[in-house]
N, C-alpha and C positions, 0 to 999 in steps of 0.2 A: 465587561471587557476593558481591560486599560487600553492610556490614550495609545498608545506602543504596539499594542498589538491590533487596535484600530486601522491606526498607519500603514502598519504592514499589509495586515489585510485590504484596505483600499489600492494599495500599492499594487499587490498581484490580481486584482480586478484589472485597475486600469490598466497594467501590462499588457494582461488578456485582451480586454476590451479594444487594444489600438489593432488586433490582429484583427476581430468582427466585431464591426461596432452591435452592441448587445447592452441589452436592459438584465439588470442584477434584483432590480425592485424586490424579487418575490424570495431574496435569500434574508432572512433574518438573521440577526445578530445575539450573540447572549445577554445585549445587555437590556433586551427585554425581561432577563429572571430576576426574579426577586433573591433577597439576600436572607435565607432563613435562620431560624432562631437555633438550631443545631437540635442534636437526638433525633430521633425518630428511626423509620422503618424506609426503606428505598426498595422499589418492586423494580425490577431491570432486564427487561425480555429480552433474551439471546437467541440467534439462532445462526447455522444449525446448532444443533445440543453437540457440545463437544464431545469425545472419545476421554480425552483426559482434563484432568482441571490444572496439568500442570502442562505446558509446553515446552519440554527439555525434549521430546522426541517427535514432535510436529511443529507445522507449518499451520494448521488450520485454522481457521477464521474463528471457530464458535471457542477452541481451546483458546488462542490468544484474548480474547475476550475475558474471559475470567480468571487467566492465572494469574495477573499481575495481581490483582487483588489481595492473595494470599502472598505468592513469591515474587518476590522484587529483583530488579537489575542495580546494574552499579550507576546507571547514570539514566534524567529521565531527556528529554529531548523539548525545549520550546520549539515558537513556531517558525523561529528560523532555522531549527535541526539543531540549534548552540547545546551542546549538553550541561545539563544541569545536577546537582548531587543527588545522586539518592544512595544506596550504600556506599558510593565510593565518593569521599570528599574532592578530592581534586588528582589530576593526573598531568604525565609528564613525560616525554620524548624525548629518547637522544637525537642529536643531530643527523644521524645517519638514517634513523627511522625504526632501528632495528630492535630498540626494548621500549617500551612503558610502563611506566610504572606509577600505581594506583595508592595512592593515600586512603585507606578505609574508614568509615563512620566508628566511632568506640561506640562501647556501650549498649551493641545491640545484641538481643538473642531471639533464638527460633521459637516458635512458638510451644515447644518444648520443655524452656530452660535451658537450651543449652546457649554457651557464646557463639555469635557470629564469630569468626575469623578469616584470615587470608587463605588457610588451608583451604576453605569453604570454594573461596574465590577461585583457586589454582583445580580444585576438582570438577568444577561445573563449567571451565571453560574448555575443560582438556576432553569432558563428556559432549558436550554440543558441539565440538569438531569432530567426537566418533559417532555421535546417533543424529543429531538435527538433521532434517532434509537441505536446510542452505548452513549452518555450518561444519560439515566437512568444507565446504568451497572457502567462505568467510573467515575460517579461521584454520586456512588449509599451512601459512606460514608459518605459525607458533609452531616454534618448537618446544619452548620449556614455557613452564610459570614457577618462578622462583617466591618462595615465600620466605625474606628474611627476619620476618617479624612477625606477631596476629594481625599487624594492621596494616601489611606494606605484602603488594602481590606487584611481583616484575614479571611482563611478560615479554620473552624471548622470540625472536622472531627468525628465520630464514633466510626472507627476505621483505622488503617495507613493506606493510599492510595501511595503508591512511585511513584506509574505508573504514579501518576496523573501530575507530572508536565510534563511530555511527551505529555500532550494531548492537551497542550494548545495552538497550531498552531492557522493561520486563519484558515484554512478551516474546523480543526475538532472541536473548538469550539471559534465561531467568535463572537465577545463584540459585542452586539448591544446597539441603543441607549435606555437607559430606557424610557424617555419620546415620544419614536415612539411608543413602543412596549406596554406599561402597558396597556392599555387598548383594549378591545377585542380581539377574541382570535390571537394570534400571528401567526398563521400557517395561514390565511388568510389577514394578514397585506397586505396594498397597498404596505407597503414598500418592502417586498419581491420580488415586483415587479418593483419597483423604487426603490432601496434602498441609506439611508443615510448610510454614515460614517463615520470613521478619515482616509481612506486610502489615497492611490496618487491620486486615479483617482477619478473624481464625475461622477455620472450616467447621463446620455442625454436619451437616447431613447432605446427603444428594438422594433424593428421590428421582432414579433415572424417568424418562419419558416425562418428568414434571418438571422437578423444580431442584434447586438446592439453594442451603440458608448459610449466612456466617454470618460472625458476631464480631462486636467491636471488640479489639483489642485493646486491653488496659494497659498493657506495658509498651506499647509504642514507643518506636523511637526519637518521634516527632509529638513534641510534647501538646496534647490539648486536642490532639487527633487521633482519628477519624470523629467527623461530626455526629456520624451518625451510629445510633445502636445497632444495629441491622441492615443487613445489605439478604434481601428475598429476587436469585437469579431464576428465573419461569422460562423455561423452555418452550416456545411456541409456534410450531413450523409453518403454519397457514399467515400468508399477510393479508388476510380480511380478518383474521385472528385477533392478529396483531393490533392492528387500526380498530377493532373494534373494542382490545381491552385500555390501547391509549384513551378512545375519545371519553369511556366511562370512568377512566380513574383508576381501572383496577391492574393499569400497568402505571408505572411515574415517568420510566424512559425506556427506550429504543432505538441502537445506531446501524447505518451498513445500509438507510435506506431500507426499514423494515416493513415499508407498506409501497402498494405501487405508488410508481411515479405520477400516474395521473390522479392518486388521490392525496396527495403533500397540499398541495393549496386547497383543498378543503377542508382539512385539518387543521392548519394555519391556521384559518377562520376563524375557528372556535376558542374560544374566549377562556379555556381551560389551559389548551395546548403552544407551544411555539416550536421551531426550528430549528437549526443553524447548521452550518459547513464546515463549520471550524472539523480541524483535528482530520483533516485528510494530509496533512502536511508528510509523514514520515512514512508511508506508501502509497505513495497517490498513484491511480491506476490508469494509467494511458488508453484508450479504447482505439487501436490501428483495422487498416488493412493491409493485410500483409502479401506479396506476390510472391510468388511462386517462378525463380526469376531463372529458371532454365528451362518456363516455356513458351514456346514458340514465338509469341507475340509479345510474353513481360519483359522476356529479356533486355529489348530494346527498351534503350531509358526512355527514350522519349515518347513511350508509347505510356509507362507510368507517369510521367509528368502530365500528358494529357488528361490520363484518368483524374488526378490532382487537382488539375483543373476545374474539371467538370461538377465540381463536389462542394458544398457550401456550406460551410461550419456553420453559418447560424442558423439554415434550417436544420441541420443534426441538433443543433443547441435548443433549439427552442422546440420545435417536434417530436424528437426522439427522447429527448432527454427529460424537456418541461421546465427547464432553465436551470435543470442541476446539474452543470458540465459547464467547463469553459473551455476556449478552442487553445488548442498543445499542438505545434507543428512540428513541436523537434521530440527529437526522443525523452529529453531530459523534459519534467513535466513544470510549465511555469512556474504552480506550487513550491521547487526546490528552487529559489533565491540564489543557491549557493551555487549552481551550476548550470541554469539555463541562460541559454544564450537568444536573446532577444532579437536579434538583427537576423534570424534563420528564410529562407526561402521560405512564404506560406502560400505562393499556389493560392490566389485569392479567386474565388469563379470567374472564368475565362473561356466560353463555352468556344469563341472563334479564335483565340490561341490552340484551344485543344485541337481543334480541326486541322489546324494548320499541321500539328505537332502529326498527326496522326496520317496528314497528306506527307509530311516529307520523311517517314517511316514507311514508305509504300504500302499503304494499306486503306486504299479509297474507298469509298461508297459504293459497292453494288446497284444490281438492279432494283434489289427490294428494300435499300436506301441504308443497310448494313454493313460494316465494317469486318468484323468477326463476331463470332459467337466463342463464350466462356463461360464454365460454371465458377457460381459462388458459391462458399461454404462458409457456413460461419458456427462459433463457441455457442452450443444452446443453452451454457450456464446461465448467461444474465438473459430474460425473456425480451430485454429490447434489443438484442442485437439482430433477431427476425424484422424488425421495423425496419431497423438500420440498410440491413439487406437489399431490402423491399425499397427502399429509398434510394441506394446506390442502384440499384436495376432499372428505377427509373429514368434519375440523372445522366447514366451512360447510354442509355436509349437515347437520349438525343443527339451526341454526337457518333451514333452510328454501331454501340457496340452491345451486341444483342446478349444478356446475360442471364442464364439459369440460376436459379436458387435451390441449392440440395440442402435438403436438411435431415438429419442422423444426430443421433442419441450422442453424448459426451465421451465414454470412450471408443468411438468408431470414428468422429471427429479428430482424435488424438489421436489416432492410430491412422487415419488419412493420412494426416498432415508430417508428423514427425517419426514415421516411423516407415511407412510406405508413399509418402511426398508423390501423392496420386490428387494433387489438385491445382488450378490454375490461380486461384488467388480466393482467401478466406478472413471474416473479419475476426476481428480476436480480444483480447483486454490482455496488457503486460503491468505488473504493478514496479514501479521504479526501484522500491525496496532498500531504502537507508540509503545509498550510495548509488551512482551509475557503474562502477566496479560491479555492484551485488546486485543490482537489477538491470539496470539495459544493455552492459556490457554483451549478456548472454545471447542477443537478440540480433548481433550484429556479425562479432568474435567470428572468422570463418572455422577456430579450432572449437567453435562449438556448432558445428554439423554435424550431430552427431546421433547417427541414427535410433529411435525409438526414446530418445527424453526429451521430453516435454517439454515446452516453453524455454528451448533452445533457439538455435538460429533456424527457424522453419522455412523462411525465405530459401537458403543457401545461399548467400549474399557472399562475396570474397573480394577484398580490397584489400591488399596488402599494407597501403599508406594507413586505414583505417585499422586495423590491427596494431600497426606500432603504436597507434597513437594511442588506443586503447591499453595495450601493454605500460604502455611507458606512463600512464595515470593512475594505473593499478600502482607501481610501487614509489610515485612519485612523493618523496616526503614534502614538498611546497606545496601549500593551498594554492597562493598563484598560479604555480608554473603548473599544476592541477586543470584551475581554470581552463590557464592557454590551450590545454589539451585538451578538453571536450569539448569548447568552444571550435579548433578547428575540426575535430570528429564531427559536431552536428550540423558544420556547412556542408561537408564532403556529402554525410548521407542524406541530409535536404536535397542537394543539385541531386544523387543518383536515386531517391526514394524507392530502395528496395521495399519499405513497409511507407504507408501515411498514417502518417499519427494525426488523428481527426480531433477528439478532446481527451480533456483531463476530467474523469468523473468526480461527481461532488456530492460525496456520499451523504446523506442526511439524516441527523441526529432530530428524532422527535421526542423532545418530553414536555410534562406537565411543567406550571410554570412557578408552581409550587420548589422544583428543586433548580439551585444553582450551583456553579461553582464545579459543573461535570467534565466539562470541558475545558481545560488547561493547559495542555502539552500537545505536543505535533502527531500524540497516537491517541488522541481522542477519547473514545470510550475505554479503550486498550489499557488506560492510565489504572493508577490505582482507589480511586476515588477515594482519596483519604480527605480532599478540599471539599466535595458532596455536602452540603447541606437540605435539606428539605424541610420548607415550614408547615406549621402547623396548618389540617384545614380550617 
């Protein structure tokens, strides 16, 4: 790790840490890896097993995972989200906000033979605003991409998009080649399944339900890269699986938190294996509770502050988690540097605050020493969010608020919440997603109530003041005057806490200590491991 990215990292510990004071001890750092002597073979367990190895028509975790490899973005992102070159050398703003324009890398081609070019650029942005799940939204402005040269793409705009050059990772909006793609429809291209690119690695084979292999690229763009000959992805959907081909060697790495949480410090231990948190930077995932705020009881804010209250980030942190989380009170996730605002209301546990809060809402103590009763419902994707559950049932039992735990399959949950809003408050995970424009906006926006999609405003939360503000950051061409806008959005919905945003998960990357150099950019494993090295055994 340089001294720099050290810095920073200590930095957004101790941010966290001034919110609950918390021990870090058990996260490791990369600069426990050794520095290997390059070639060889890298074994890199994915899961789940993607649908496609290219990500030009999903969102999905196992596909963003390996398409970068092969197809690349125009820009990769550090860990403070700064973007950095990767096909596109350097870019540029009018004042107004309204075109950018993209200086491209020369000299690069697909793995093909054919040349990269601008055309390339201007078709695969204009395709991920008509097929991506998040860019139709993200790149819902562009109106044109003008290509006045092979190496100069202007994109035309509507109206200001700032968010936009956040998005332009591999994985969330990956250059394909025009000439694979143009013809028929693209969501069923063979290449998706063989896919060309200009990355390090060229595709060999995919043994579905196994595994799939690529091979070093020799023409690279980036001269003396990739380190390695081989890059072998194993598909393997059990995390006892998992952890069990980490500890013998016969996996090298694993990110996303591939084995349970309670068994990372075991693994640590071993004298094979290490850690680290890096590379949650460019989606870090918020874990809330979100209310349900036209009933009966959430509506009243101060019946959610009490809840707020009641609730103790560093036993979620340390319990639920196992010390892979730090505490996030605003929507925007510590993690982004660029946008959170530090000075937020965090509701620090206040069990005779709550009481109060809950006595001057008229809502006293009964006979049998209860307040009200309320079900909870929570996402059964991640298996700790049942702890989690289990843990807020307890906490509100004491000051008086008796609450049920329903629990229902994934889409019956979704279909609860966002589409028949038949629940009183449910815990959830939001991933922030490049921008607060492109991830939390959605969360808050009252023009995104909007029945039956998903991971919209579930709450139904409606602020007027909080909508402008949102609006007017959306096309704000200032970073600053950027800031000042989300900065006032995350005091507003701190004091009204339609949702609590409990932590920031910290997803963790296990490998052998054998490979270094995996983690480098703010999308972690996402990247394209072209820096990878692994020494010899």
């Amino acid at each position: 790790m340089t001294r720099s990215r050290g810095l920073h990292r200590r930095a957004l510990l101790a941010s966290a840490a001034s919110l609950v004071a918390l021990p870090f001890a058990g996260i490791e750092s990369l600069s426990a890896a050794p520095t290997g002597a390059g070639g060889g073979t890298l074994t890199y367990a994915v899961f789940p097993e993607p649908t496609s190895l290219v990500a030009i028509s999903t969102s999905g975790g196992g596909d963003r995972l390996v398409s970068a490899k092969v197809v690349e973005g125009l820009f990769t992102y550090d860990f403070e989200l700064k973007p950095k070159p990767q096909l596109a050398l350097s870019w540029s703003a009018t004042p107004d906000g309204l075109e950018y324009t993209f200086n491209l890398r020369p000299n690069v081609k697909w793995h093909d033979g054919k040349p990269f070019t601008s055309a390339d650029v201007a078709f695969s942005l204009l395709l991920v605003k008509e097929i991506h799940p998040r860019g139709r939204a993200t790149f819902a402005n562009v109106r044109a991409v003008r290509t006045p040269d092979p190496l100069t793409a202007v994109v035309v705009l509507s109206a200001p998009a700032p968010y936009l050059v956040y998005a332009l990772a591999a994985g969330e909006t990956p250059i394909v080649p025009k000439h694979v793609y143009e013809t028929g429809d693209p969501r069923t291209n063979p290449a998706n399944q063989a896919p060309i690119g200009t990355g390090p690695f060229v595709f060999k084979s995919w043994a579905k339900g196994s595994h799939a292999v690529y091979e070093r690229n020799r023409d690279y763009w980036d001269a003396g890269k990739p380190h390695l000959d081989r890059l072998v992805v194993r598909f393997i959907p059990d995390a006892g699986a998992r952890a069990a081909a980490l500890e013998s060697g016969e996996v090298d790495i694993s990110g996303g938190n591939p084995v349970a949480l309670s068994d990372l410090d075991r693994l640590k231990a071993l004298p094979n294996l290490a850690i680290t948190t890096e590379g949650n930077n460019y989606q870090p995932q918020q874990v809330q509770l979100e209310f349900n705020v036209a009933n009966r009881y959430f509506k009243d804010q101060r019946v959610r502050q009490a809840v707020a209250h009641a609730l103790d980030r560093k036993v979620i942190v340390d319990t639920i988690y196992f010390g892979y989380a730090i505490p996030a009170p605003s929507p925007i996730s510590p993690l982004d540097a660029r946008f959170f605002d530090p000075t937020v209301e965090t509701y620090p546990l206040d069990p005779a605050n709550a009481e109060a809060l809950l006595d001057a809402a008229g809502l006293p103590r009964g006979a049998n020493g209860n307040r009200f009763a309320v079900t909870l419902d929570y996402n059964p994707f991640a298996p700790e969010r049942l702890q989690l559950a289990y843990y807020v049932k307890q906490a509100l039992a004491k000051i008086g608020i008796d609450v049920t735990i329903r629990t229902q399959d994934f889409p019956t949950f979704v279909k609860r919440v966002y589409t028949d809003r038949d629940f009183d408050f449910e815990i959830n995970g939001l991933s922030n997603i490049v921008d607060p424009t492109v991830g939390v906006q959605r969360a808050y926006w009252s023009k995104n109530i909007i029945k039956g999609v998903p991971f919209s405003n579930g709450s139904g939360y409606s602020n007027p003041e909080v909508d402008r503000l949102l609006e007017a950051a959306a096309i704000e061409p200032s970073h600053e005057k950027r800031v000042q806008l989300f900065n006032a959005f995350q005091q507003i919905v701190a004091r009204e806490v339609p949702l609590i945003n409990l932590v920031t998960k910290l997803a963790a990357t296990v490998y052998n200590q054998r490979v270094s150099d995996h983690t480098v950019t703010g999308d972690g494993l996402e990247g394209n491991f072209s820096d990878v090295r692994v020494a010899a055994k």
